[in-house]
C-alpha positions as CSV (number, residue, x, y, z in Angstrom):
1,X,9.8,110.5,214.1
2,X,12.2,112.4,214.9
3,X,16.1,112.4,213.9
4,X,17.3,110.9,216.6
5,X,14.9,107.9,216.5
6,X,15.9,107.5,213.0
7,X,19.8,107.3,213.1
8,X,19.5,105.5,216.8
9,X,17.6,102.9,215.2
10,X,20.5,102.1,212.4
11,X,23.2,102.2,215.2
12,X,24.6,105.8,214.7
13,X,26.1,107.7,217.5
14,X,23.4,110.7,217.4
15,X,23.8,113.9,219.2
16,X,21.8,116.8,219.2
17,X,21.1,120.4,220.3
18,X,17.1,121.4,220.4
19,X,18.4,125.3,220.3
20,X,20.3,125.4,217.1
21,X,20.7,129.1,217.7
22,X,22.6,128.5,220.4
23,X,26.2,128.8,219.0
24,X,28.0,127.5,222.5
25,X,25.4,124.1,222.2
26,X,26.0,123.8,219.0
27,X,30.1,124.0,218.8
28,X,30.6,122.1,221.7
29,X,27.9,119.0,220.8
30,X,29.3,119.3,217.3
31,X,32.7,118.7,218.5
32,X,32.0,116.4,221.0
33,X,30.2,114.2,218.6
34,X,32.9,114.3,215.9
35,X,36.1,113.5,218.0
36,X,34.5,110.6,220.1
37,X,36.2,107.4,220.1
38,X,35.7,104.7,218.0
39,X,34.4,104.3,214.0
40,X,31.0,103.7,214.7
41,X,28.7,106.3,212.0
42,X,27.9,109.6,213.8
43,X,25.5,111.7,213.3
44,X,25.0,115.5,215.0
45,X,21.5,117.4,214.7
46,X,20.3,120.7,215.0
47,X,16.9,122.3,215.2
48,X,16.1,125.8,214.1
49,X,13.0,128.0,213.3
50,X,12.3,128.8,209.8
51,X,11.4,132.5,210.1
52,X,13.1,133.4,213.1
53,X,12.5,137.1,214.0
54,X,10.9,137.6,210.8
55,X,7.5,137.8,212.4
56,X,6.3,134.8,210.5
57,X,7.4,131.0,211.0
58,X,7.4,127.6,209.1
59,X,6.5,127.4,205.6
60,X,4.7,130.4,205.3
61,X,8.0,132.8,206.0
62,X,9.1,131.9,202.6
63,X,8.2,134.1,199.6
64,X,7.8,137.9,199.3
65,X,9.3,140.6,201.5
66,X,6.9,142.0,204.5
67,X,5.4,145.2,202.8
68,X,7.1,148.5,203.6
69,X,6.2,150.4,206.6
70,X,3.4,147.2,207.8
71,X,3.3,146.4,211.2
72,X,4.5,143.0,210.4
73,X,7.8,145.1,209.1
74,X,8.2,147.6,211.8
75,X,7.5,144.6,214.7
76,X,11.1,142.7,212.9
77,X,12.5,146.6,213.8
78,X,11.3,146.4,217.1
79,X,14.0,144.1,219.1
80,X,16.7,146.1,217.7
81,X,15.5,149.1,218.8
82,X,14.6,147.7,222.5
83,X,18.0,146.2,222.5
84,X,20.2,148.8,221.2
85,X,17.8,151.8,222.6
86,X,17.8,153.2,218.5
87,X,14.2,155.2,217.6
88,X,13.3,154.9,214.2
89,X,11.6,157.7,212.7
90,X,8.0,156.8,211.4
91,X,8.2,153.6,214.2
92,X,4.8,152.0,213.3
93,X,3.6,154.4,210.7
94,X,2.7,153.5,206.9
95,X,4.6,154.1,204.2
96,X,5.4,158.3,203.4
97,X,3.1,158.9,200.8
98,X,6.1,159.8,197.7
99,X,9.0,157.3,196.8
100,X,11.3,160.7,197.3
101,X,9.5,160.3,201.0
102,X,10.3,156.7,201.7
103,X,14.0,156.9,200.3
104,X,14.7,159.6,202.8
105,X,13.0,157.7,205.5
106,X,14.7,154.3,204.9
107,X,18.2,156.3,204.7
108,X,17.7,158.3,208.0
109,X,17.1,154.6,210.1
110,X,20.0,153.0,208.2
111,X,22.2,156.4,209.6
112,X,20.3,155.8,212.9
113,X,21.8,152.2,212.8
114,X,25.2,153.1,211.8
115,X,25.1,155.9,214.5
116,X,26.0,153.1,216.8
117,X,29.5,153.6,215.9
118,X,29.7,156.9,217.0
119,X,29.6,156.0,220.6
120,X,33.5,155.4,221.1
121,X,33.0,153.6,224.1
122,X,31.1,150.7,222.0
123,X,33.5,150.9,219.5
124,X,36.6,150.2,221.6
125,X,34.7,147.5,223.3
126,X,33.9,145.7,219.8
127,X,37.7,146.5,218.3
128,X,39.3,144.8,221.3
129,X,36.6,142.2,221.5
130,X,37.6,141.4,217.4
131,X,41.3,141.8,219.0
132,X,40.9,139.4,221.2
133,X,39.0,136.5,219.3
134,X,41.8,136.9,216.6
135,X,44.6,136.5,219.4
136,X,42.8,133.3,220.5
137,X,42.9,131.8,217.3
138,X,46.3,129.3,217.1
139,X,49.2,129.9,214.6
140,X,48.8,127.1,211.8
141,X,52.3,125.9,212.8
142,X,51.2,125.1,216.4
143,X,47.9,123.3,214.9
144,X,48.6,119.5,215.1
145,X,48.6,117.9,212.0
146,X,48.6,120.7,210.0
147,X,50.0,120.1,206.7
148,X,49.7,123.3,205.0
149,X,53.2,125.4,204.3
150,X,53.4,129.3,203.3
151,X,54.1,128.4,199.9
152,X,51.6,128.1,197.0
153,X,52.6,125.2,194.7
154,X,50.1,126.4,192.1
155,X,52.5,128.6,190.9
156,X,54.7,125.7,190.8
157,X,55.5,125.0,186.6
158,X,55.7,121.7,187.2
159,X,52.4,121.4,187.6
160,X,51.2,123.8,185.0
161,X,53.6,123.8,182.7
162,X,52.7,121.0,179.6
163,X,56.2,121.0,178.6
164,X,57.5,120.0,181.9
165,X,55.2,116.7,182.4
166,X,57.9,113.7,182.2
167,X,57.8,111.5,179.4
168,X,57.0,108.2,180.7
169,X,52.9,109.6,181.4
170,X,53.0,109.8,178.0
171,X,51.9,106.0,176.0
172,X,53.3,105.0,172.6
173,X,52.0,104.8,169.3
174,X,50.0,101.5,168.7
175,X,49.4,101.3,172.6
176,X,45.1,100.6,173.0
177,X,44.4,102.8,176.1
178,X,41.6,104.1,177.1
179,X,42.2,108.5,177.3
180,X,40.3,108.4,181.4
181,X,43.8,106.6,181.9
182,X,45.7,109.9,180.9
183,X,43.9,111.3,184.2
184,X,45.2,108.7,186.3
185,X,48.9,109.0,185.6
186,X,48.6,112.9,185.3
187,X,47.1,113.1,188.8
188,X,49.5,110.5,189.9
189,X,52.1,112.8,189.0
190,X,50.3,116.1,190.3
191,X,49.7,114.5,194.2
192,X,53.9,113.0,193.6
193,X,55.1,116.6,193.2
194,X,53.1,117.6,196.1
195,X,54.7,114.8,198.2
196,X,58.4,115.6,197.0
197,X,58.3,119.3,197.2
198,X,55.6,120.1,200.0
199,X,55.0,116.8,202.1
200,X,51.3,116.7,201.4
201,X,48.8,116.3,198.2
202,X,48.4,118.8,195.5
203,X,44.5,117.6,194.9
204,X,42.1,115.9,197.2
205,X,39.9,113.5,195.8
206,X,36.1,112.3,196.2
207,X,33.9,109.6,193.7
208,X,31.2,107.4,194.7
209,X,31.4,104.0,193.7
210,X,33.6,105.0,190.6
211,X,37.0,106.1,191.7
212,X,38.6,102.8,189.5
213,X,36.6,103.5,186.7
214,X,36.7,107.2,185.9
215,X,40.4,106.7,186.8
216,X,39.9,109.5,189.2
217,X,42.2,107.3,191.8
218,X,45.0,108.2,190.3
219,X,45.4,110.9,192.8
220,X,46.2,108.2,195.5
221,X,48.5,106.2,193.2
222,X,52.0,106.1,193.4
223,X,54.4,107.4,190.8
224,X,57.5,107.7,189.7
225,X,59.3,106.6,193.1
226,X,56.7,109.0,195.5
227,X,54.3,106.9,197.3
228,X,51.0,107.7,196.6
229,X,48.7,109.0,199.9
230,X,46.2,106.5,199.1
231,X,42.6,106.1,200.4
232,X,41.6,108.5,203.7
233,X,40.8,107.1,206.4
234,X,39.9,109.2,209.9
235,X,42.1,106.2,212.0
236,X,44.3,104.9,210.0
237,X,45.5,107.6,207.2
238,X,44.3,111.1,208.1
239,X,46.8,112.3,205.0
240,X,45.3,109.8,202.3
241,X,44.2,112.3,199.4
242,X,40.9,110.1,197.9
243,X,38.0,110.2,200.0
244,X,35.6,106.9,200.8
245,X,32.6,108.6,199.7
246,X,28.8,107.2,198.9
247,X,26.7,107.3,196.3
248,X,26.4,111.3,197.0
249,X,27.2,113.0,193.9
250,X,26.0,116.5,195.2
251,X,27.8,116.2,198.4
252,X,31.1,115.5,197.0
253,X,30.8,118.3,194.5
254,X,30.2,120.0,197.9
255,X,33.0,118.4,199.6
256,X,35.6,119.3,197.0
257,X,33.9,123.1,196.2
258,X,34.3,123.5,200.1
259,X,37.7,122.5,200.3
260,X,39.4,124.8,197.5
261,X,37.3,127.6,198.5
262,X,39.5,127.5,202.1
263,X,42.3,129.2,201.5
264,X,44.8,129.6,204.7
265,X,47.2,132.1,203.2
266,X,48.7,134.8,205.4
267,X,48.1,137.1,202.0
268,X,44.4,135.5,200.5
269,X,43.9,138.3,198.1
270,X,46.8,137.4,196.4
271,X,48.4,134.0,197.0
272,X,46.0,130.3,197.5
273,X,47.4,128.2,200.4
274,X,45.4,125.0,200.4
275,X,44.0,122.2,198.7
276,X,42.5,121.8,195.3
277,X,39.4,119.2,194.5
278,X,38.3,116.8,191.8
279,X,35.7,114.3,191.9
280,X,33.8,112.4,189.3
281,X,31.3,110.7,188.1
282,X,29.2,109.0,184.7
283,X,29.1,112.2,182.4
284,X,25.3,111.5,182.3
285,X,25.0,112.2,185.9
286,X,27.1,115.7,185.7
287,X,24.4,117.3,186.3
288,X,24.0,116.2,190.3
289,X,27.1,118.7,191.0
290,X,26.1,121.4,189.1
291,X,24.7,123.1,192.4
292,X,27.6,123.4,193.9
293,X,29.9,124.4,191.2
294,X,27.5,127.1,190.1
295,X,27.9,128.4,193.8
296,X,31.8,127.8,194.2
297,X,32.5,130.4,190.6
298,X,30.0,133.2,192.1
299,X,32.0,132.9,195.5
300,X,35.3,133.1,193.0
301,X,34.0,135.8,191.2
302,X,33.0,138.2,193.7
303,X,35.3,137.6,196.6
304,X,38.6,139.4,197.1
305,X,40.4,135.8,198.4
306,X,42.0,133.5,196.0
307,X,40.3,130.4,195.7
308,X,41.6,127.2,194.9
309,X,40.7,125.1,191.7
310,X,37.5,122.4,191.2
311,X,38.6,119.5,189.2
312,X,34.8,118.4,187.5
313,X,35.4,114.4,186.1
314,X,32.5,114.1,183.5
315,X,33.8,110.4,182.8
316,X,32.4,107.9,180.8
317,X,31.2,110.0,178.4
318,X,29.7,109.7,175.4
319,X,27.4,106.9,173.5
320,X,31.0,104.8,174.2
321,X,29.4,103.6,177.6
322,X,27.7,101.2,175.2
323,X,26.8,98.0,177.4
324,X,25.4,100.7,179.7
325,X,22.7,101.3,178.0
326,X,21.0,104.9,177.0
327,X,20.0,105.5,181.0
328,X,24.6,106.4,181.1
329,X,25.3,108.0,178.2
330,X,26.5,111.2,178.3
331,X,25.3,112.6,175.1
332,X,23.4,115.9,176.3
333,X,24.0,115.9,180.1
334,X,27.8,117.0,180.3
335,X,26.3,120.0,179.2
336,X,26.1,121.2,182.2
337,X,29.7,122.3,182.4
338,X,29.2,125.2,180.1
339,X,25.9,126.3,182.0
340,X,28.4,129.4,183.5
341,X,29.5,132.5,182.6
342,X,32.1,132.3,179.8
343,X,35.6,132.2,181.3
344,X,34.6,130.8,185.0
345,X,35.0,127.3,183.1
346,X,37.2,125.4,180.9
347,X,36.2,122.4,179.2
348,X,38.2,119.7,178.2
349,X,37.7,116.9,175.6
350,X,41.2,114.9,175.0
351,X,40.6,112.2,172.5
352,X,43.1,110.4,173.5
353,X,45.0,109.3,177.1
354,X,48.1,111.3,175.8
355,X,46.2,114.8,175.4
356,X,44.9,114.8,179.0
357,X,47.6,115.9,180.9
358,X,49.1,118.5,178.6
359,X,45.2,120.3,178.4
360,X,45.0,119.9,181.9
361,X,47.9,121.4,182.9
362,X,47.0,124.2,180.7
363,X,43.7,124.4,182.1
364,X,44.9,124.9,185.8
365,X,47.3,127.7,184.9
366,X,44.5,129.8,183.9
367,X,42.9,132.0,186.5
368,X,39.7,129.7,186.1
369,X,38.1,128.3,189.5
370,X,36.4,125.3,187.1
371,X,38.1,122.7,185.1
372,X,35.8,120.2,183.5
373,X,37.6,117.5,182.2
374,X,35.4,114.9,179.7
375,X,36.9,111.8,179.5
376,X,35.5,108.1,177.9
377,X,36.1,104.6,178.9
378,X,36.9,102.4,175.8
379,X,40.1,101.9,174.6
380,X,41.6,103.8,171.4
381,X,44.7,102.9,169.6
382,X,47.4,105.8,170.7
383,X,48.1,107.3,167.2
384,X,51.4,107.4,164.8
385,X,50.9,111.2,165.1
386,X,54.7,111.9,163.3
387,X,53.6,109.7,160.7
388,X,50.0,110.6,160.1
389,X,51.0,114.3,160.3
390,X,49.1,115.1,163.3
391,X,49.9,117.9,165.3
392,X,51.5,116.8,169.1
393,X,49.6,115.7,172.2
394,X,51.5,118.4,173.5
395,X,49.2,120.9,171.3
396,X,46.3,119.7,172.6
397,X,47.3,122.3,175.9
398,X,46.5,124.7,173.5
399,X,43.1,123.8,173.1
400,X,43.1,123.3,169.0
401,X,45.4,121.3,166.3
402,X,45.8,120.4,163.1
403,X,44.7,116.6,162.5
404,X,45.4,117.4,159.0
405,X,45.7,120.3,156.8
406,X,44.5,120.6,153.3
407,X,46.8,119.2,150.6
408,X,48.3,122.4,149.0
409,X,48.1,121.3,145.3
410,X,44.2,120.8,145.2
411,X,41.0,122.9,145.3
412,X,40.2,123.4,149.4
413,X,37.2,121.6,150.5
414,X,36.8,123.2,153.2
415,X,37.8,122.9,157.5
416,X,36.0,120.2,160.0
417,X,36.5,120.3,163.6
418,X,36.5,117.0,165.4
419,X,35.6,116.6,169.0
420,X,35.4,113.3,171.4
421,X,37.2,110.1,171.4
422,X,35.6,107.3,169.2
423,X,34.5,110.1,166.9
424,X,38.0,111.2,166.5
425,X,39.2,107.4,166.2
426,X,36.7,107.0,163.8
427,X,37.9,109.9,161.7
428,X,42.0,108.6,162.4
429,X,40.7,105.8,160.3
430,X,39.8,107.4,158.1
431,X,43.3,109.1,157.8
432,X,44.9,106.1,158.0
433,X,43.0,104.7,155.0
434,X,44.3,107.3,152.8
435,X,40.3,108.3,152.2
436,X,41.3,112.3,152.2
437,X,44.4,111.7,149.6
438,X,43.9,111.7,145.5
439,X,40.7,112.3,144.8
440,X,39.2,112.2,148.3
441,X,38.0,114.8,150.1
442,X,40.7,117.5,150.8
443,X,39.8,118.6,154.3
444,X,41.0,120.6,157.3
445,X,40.6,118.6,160.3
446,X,41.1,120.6,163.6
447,X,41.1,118.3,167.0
448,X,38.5,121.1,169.1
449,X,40.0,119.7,172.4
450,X,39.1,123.0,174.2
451,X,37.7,126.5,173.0
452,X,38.5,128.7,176.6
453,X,42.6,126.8,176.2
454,X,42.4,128.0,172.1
455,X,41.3,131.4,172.6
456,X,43.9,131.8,174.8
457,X,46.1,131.3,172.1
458,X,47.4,134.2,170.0
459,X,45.9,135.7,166.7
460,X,48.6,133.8,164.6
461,X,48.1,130.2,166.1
462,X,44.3,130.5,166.2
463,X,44.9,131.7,162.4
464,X,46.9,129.1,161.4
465,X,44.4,126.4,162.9
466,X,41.5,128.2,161.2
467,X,41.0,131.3,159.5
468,X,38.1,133.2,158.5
469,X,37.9,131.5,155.4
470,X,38.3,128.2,157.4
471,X,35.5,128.9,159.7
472,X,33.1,130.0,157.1
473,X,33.2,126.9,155.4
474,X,33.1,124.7,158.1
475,X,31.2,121.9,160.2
476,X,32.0,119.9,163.1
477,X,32.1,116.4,164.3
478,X,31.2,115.2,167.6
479,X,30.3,112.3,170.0
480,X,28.1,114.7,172.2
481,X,25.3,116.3,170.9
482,X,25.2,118.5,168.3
483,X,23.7,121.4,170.3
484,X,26.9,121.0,172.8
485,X,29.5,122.7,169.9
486,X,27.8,126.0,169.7
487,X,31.6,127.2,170.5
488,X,32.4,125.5,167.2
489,X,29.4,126.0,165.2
490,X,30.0,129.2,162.7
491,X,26.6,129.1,161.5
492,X,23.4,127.4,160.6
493,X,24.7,125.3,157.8
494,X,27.4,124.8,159.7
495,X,25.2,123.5,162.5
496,X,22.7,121.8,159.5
497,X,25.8,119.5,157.9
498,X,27.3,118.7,161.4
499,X,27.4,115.2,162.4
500,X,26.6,114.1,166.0
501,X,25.2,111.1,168.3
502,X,21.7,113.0,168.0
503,X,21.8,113.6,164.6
504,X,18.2,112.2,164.3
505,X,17.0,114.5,167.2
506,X,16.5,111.0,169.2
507,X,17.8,109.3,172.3
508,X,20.6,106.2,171.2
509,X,19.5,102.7,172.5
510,X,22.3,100.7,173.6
511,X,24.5,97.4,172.7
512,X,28.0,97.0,172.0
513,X,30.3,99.7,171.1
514,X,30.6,99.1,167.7
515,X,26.8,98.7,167.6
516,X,26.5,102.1,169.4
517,X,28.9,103.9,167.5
518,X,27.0,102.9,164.1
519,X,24.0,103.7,165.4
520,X,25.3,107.1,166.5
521,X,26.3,107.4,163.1
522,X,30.2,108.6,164.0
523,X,31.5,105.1,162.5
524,X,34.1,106.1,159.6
525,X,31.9,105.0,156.6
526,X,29.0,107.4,158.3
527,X,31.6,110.1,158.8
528,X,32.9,109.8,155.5
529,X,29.5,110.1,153.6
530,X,28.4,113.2,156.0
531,X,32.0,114.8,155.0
532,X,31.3,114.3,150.9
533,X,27.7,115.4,151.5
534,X,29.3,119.3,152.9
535,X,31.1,119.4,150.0
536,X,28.7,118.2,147.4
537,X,26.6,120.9,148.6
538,X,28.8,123.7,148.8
539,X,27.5,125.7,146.0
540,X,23.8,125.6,147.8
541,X,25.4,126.2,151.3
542,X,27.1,129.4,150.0
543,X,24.4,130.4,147.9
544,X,21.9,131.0,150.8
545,X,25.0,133.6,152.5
546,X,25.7,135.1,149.2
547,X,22.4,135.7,148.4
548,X,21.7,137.3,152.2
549,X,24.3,139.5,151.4
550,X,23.1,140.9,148.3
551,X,19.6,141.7,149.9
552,X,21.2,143.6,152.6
553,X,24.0,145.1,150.8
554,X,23.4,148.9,150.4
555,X,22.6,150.2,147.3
């Protein structure tokens, strides 16, 4: 069959053009197709040749280059030079018989091409034909229902600034929340300011069947007095800010990639006028919008535009998806986010709902196209952080903070940095328990909420959160895999004492949480036994270092 037989026979309003090259039957078909009354499902086809005016077609067009100098590569030359009247020199002769030969062959036809330009008469012709398309095109203030305004509200502190995020986001000690609902009321907030200050969302939105669950609706919600834009629909709310999207994880990575990479400035290079774009999904599945992402931070990279920001939800994360089973936990899979070039991504893992807006706000004030934001569903008792000694929520914007710092009067054990949420609840616990005081085990314990946010941070704060010495003697905790905190691994025996959800090198089963969480062996009693194992073997771990050194040392 055919696509028209196949989206007829489910009701669709199909359209299609049998000459996709034909830009005038496409455009107007396309158009025709997508304004047409009523909601009925539409769908617009096109067909094209694989292999057009390469000489080869289908299948077989794919894969190696034509050979230099063939006939198969002088016959693709051919309908240029007809149409343009250009002679190439060596037309339909092989290949000059020295690489010195060929180079000044190939660079004499690309002058013949360019030599085009010399004729004045063509060139006037093509500057006022480029004249003239530009003229046609409207001025965004006459556009109908265009929402955009000259200003760029990204440089707009209140939505980058942690200090500026209002207090009642923020939930009190004792509260159980889970920390996915920190991204709800922080992208509450983000869409409100866009409504109060430039009449139209800050973020557009798009998730499957799990905009409630990852929380990611918050960016239709109302808040603090602004009405939220709600759900978009092409009738009845053509400004609503989260789209009704399937089951299409790929696609709305595409959809949202798409939309901050339009940017409808009058100044592109140096100013982004247009929308930015989260969407979510099980942090086990991140992997379905890597495609995109990988290709929306090239296009950032190497184009002289501005581009807008991706918003990447790896929610549900971790083994704390429990009653899901293994086939949704995101133990190795939302390790996608850091398959980029360092610094065209920042990652953040908030333990807690009260971290997420302060590291995201952080996050988007960076000159970063990719924010990949980790967040977990079960609830976590918001901590007494005055009491406990625990650095703010507000710190967590700078990627790194103290947990707990090693009590001054005793022999240091050495520094642990913590990472995900029942991990880190497991390991509050502990605090709370009083197991580091007396004779426990005198600690560091660093929240590693982000590394891109904390080296950001100047030499003294990094210093302060760990030094040299700190990171030498070091290991980590983490809900994720192990393998996923190379950022925060100093070295091998770091990496060999660390404690993780695959610290047997084998997939987690499933059950309740607290069933999981044992299992995963980042329960407070395993957490506490792999902590007094690192420092019962400290003499052997900096043996094997000390004894490197003196092999190499010079003599």
């Amino acid at each position: 069959g055919e696509p028209q037989e196949w989206f007829d026979s489910y009701g669709w309003r199909t359209r299609g053009v049998v000459d996709g090259t034909d830009y005038a039957q496409v455009t107007s078909t396309l158009l025709e197709n997508v304004f047409a009354d009523g909601d009925q499902p539409r769908c617009t086809w096109f067909k094209t040749i694989k292999g057009r005016g390469y000489g080869i077609e289908g299948y077989a067009s794919h894969g190696a280059a034509h050979k230099p100098n063939s006939e198969i590569f002088w016959g693709t030359k051919k309908f240029f030079s007809d149409k343009y009247g250009v002679e190439f020199t060596g037309f339909g002769q092989s290949k000059p018989d020295t690489a010195e030969e060929f180079k000044t062959q190939t660079a004499t036809n690309l002058q013949e091409v360019m030599s085009l330009l010399d004729d004045s008469a063509f060139c006037e012709y093509l500057a006022n034909r480029l004249v003239e398309l530009g003229d046609s095109v409207p001025a965004l203030a006459d556009i109908d229902g265009f929402r955009l305004g000259a200003e760029d509200p990204y440089q707009d502190a209140a939505l980058s600034d942690p200090a500026q995020l209002p207090e009642d986001m923020f939930f009190k000690p004792g509260e159980m929340q889970p920390n996915r609902k920190g991204l709800s009321n922080v992208a509450a907030y983000m869409n409100s300011v866009g409504r109060e200050k430039y009449g139209r969302p800050i973020v557009v939105a798009a998730s499957a069947d799990l905009a409630g669950s990852t929380n990611i609706d918050g960016f239709m919600k109302d808040w603090g007095g602004q009405k939220g834009f709600g759900w978009y629909d092409r009738s009845e709310n053509v400004g609503g800010s989260l789209l009704p999207t399937a089951i299409t994880e790929f696609s709305n990575a595409g959809l949202i990639c798409g939309l901050a990479s339009t940017n409808m400035s009058d100044d592109p290079e140096n100013s982004y006028v247009g929308y930015w774009g989260s969407c979510s999904t099980y942090g086990s599945f991140s992997y379905l919008k890597y495609g995109p992402m990988r290709l929306f931070s090239q296009l950032a990279q190497d184009s002289p535009n501005r581009m807008g920001k991706a918003i990447w939800i790896a929610g549900h994360s971790g083994p704390e998806t429990a009653e899901d089973s293994r086939t949704h936990f995101g133990i190795f899979s939302p390790g996608i986010t850091q398959f980029f070039p360092r610094g065209q991504v920042i990652d953040i893992h908030p333990y807690e709902p009260n971290e997420v807006g302060p590291a995201l706000a952080a996050a988007l004030a960076c000159d970063t196209p990719i924010v990949a934001l980790h967040t977990t569903r079960p609830n976590v008792e918001i901590p007494d952080r005055e009491g406990l000694g625990m650095g703010s929520y507000l710190d967590a914007a700078k990627g790194a903070y103290l947990i707990r710092d090693y009590d001054a009067s005793r022999p240091k054990d050495g520094c642990v940095f913590v990472r995900g949420t029942s991990s880190t609840a497991e390991v509050i616990k502990l605090l709370k328990a009083g197991a580091f005081d007396g004779n426990g085990p005198n600690v560091k314990l660093v929240a590693a909420v982000s590394h891109e946010l904390f080296m950001k941070q100047d030499a003294a704060y990094q210093e302060s959160i760990a030094s040299e010495a700190d990171w030498f003697n070091s290991t980590f905790i983490t809900n994720g895999a192990r393998q996923m905190m190379w950022l925060w691994t100093a070295h091998k025996t770091s990496f060999k004492y660390a404690m993780g959800s695959d610290w047997d090198d084998r997939w987690r089963t499933g059950g309740s949480g607290e069933e999981v969480i044992a299992e995963a062996k980042i329960d407070a009693e395993s957490l506490l036994a792999g902590i007094n194992k690192f420092i019962a073997d400290r003499e052997e771990r900096f043996a094997v270092y000390a004894n490197a050194c003196r092999e190499n040392a010079t003599v």
